[in-house]
Steps between C-alpha positions, in 0.01 A plus 500: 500500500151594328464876339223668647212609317543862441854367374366239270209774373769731381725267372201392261403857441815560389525207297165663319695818416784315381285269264288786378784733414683218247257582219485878525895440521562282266242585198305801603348528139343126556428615896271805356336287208419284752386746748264709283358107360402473877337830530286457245364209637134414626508477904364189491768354341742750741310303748604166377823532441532645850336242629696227339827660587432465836328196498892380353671687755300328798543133360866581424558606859291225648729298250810613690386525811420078557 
């Protein structure tokens, strides 16, 4: 039987926090590094890099979802 939507929105939400948490976890010195790098950043490149990770995201479910 197929999940329903709300079901397979949360499951990926959660899957977000999950991913986004191993860093901080893991090596929070490298997660902050990292973090003030992106703050310092132009928002045109912001922009771009938001734009490309979800330009990823959409092939790589399209990718799945044949």
């Amino acid at each position: 039987m197929e999940d329903s939507f709300p079901t397979v929105l949360l499951a990926a939400c959660a899957l977000v926090l999950v991913v986004e948490g191993i860093l901080p976890f893991v090596a929070p010195q490298a997660w902050r590094r990292a973090f003030q790098a992106l703050t310092e950043l132009p928002d045109d490149k912001l922009r771009a890099i938001g734009l490309v990770s979800m330009a990823l995201g959409l092939i790589l479910l399209r990718l799945l979802h044949r």
